[in-house]
Biotite code that builds the C-alpha atoms (Angstrom):
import biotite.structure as struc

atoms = struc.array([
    struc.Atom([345.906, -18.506, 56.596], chain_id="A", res_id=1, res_name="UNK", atom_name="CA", element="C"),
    struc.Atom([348.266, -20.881, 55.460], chain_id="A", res_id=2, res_name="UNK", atom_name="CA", element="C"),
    struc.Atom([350.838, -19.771, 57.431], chain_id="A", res_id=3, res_name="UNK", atom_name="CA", element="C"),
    struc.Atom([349.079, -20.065, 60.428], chain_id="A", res_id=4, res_name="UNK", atom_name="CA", element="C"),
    struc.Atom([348.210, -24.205, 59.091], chain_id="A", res_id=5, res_name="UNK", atom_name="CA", element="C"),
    struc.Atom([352.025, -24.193, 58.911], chain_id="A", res_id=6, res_name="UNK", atom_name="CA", element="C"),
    struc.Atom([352.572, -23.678, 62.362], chain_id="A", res_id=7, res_name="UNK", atom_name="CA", element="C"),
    struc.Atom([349.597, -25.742, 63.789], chain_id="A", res_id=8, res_name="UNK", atom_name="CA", element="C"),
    struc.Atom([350.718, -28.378, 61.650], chain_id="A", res_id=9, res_name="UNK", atom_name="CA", element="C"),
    struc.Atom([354.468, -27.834, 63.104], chain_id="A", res_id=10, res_name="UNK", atom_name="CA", element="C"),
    struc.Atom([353.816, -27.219, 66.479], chain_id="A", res_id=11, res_name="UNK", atom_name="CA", element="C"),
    struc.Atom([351.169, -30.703, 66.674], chain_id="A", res_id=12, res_name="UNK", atom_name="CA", element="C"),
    struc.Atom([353.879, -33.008, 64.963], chain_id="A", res_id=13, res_name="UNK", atom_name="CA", element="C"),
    struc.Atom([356.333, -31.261, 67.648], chain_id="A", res_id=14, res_name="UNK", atom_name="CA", element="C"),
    struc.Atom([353.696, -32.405, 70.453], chain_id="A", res_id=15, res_name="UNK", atom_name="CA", element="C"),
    struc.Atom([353.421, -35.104, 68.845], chain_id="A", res_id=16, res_name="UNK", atom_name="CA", element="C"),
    struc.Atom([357.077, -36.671, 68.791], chain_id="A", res_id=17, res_name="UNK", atom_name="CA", element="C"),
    struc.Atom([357.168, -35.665, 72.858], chain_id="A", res_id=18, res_name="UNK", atom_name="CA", element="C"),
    struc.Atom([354.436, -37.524, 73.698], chain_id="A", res_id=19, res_name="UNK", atom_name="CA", element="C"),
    struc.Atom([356.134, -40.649, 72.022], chain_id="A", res_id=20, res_name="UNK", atom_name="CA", element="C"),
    struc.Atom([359.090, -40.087, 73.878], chain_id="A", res_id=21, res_name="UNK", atom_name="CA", element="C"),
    struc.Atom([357.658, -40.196, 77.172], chain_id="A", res_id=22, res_name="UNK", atom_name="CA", element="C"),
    struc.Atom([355.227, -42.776, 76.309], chain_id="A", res_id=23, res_name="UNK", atom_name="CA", element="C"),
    struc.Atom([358.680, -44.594, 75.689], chain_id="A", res_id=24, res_name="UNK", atom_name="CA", element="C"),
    struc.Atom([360.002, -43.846, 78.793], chain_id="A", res_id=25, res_name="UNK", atom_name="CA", element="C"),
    struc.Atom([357.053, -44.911, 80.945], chain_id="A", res_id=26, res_name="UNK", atom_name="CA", element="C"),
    struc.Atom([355.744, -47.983, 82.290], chain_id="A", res_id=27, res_name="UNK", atom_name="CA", element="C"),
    struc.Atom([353.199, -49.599, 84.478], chain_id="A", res_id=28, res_name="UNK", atom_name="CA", element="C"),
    struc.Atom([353.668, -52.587, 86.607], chain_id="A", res_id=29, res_name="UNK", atom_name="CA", element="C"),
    struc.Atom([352.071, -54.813, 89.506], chain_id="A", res_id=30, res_name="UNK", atom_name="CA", element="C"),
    struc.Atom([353.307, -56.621, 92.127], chain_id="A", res_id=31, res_name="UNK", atom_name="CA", element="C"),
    struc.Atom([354.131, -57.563, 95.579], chain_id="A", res_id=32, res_name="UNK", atom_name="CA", element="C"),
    struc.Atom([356.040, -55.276, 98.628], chain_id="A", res_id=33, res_name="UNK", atom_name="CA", element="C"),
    struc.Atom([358.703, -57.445, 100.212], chain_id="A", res_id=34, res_name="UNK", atom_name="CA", element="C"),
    struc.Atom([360.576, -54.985, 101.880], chain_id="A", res_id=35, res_name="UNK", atom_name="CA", element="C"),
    struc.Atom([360.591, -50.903, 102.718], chain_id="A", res_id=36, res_name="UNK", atom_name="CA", element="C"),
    struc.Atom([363.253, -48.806, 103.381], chain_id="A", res_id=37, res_name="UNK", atom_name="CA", element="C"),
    struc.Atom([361.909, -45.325, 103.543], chain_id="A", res_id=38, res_name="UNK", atom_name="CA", element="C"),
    struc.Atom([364.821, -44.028, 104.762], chain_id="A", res_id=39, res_name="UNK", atom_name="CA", element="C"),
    struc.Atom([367.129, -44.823, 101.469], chain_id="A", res_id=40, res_name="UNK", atom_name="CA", element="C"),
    struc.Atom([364.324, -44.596, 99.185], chain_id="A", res_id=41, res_name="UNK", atom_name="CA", element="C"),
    struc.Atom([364.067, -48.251, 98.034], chain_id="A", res_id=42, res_name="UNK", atom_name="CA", element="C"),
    struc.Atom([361.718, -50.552, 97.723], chain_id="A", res_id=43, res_name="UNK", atom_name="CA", element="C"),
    struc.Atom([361.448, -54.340, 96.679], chain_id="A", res_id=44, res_name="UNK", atom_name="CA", element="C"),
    struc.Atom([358.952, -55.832, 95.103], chain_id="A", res_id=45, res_name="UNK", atom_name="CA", element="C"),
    struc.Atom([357.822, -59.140, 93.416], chain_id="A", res_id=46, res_name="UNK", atom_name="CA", element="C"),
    struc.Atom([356.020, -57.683, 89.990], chain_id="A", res_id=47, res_name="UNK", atom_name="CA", element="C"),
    struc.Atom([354.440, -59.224, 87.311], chain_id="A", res_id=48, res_name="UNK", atom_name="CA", element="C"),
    struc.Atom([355.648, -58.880, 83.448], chain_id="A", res_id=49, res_name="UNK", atom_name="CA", element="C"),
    struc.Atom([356.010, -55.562, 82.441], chain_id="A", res_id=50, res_name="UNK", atom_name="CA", element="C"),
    struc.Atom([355.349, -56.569, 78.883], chain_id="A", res_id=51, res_name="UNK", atom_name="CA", element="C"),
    struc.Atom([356.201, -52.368, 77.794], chain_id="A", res_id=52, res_name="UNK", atom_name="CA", element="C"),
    struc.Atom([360.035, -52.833, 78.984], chain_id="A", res_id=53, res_name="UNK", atom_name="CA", element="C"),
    struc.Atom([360.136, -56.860, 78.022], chain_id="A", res_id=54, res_name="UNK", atom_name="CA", element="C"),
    struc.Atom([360.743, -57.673, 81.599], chain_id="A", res_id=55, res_name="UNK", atom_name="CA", element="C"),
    struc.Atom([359.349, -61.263, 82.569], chain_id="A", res_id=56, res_name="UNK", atom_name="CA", element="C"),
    struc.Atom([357.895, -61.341, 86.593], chain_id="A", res_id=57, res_name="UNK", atom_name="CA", element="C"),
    struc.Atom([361.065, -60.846, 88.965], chain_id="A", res_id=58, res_name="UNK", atom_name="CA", element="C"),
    struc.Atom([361.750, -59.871, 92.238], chain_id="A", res_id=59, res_name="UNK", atom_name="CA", element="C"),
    struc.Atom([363.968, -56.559, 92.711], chain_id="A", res_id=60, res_name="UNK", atom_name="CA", element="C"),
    struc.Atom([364.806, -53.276, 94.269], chain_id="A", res_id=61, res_name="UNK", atom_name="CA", element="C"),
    struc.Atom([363.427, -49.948, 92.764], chain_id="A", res_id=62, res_name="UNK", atom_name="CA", element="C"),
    struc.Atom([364.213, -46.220, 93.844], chain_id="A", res_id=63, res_name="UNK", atom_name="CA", element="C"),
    struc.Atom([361.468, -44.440, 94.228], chain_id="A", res_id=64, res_name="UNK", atom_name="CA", element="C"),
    struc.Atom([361.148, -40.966, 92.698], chain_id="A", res_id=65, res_name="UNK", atom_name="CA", element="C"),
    struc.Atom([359.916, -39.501, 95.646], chain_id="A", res_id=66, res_name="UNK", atom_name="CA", element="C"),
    struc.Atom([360.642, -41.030, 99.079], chain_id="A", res_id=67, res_name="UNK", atom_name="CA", element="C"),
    struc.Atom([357.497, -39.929, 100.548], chain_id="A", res_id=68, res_name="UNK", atom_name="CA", element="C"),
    struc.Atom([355.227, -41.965, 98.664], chain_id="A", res_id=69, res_name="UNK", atom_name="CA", element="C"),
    struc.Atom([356.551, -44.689, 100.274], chain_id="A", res_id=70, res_name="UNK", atom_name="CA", element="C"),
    struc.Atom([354.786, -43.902, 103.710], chain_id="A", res_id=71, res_name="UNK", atom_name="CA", element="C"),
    struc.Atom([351.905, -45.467, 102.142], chain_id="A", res_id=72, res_name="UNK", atom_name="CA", element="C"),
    struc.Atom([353.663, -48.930, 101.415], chain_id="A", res_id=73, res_name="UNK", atom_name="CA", element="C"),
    struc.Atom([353.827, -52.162, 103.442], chain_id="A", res_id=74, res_name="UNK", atom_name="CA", element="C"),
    struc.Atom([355.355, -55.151, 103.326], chain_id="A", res_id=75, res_name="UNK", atom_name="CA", element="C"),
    struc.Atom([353.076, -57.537, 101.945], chain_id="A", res_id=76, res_name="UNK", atom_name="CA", element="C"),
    struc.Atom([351.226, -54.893, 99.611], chain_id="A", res_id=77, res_name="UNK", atom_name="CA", element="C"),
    struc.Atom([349.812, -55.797, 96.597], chain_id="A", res_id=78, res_name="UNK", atom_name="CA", element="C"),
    struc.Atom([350.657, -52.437, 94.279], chain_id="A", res_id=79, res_name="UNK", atom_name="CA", element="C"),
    struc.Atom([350.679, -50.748, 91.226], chain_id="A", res_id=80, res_name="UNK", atom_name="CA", element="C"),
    struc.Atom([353.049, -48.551, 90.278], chain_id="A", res_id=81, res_name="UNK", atom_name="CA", element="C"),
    struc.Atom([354.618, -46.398, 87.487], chain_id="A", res_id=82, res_name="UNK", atom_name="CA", element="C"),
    struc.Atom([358.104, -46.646, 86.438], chain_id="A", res_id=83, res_name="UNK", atom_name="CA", element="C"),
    struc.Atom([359.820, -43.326, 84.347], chain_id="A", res_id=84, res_name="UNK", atom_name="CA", element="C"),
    struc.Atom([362.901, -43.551, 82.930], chain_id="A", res_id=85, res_name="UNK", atom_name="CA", element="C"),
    struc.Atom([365.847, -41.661, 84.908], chain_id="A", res_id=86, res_name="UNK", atom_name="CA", element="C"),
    struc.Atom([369.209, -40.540, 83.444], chain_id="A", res_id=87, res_name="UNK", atom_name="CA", element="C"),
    struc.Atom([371.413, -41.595, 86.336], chain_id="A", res_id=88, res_name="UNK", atom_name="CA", element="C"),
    struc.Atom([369.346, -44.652, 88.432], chain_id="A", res_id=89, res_name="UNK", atom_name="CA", element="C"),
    struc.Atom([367.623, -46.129, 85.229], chain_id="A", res_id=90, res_name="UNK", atom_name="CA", element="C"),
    struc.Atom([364.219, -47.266, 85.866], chain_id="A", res_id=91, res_name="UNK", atom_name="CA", element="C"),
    struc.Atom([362.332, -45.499, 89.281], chain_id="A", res_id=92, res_name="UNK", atom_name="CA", element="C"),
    struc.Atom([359.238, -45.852, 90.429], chain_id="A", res_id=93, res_name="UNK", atom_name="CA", element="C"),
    struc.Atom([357.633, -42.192, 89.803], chain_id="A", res_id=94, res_name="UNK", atom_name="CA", element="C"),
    struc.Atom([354.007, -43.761, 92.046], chain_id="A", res_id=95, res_name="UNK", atom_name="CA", element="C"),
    struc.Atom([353.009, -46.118, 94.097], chain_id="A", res_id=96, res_name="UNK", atom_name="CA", element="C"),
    struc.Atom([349.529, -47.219, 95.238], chain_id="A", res_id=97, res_name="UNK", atom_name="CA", element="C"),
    struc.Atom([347.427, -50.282, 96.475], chain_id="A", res_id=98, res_name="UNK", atom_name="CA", element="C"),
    struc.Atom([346.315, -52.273, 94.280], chain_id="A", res_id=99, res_name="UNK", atom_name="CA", element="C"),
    struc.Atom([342.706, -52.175, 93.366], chain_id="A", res_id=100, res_name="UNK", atom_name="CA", element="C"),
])
């Protein structure tokens, strides 16, 4: 019995520090479509604060994680949108939607 505590115990403090990680690593943001370009896999877009990465409102480019999701998106858009951390391109947009 109390070896089988031990390794609930261990394995829910190991699930534990991953889901802090990539609660770290992920953020959700609003804002505006100014421009599309599919083909490179960029988009850039007016937001709001994203107070989870202390970014004030700004206007900028973003990768998106998957170019396909941006066959949904429009110029002059209101979205949402999640950002994950990646090694190499920094912040990317892992989805897009309208805003509701």
């Amino acid at each position: 019995m109390k070896k089988t505590l031990s390794t609930f115990i261990a394995a829910f403090a190991l699930l534990t520090s991953v889901s802090a990680l990539h609660a770290a690593d992920v953020a959700s943001g609003k804002g505006m479509v100014n421009q599309v370009d599919a083909a490179g896999g960029i988009v850039n877009i007016s937001h709001e604060a994203i107070p989870a990465l202390k970014w004030p409102a700004m206007t900028m480019d973003f990768k998106v994680a998957d170019k396909k999701s941006l066959a949904r998106v429009k110029t002059g858009q209101a979205v949402s949108f999640g950002l994950s951390k990646d090694p190499k391109d920094g912040y990317v947009i892992s989805h897009i939607e309208s805003a509701k």
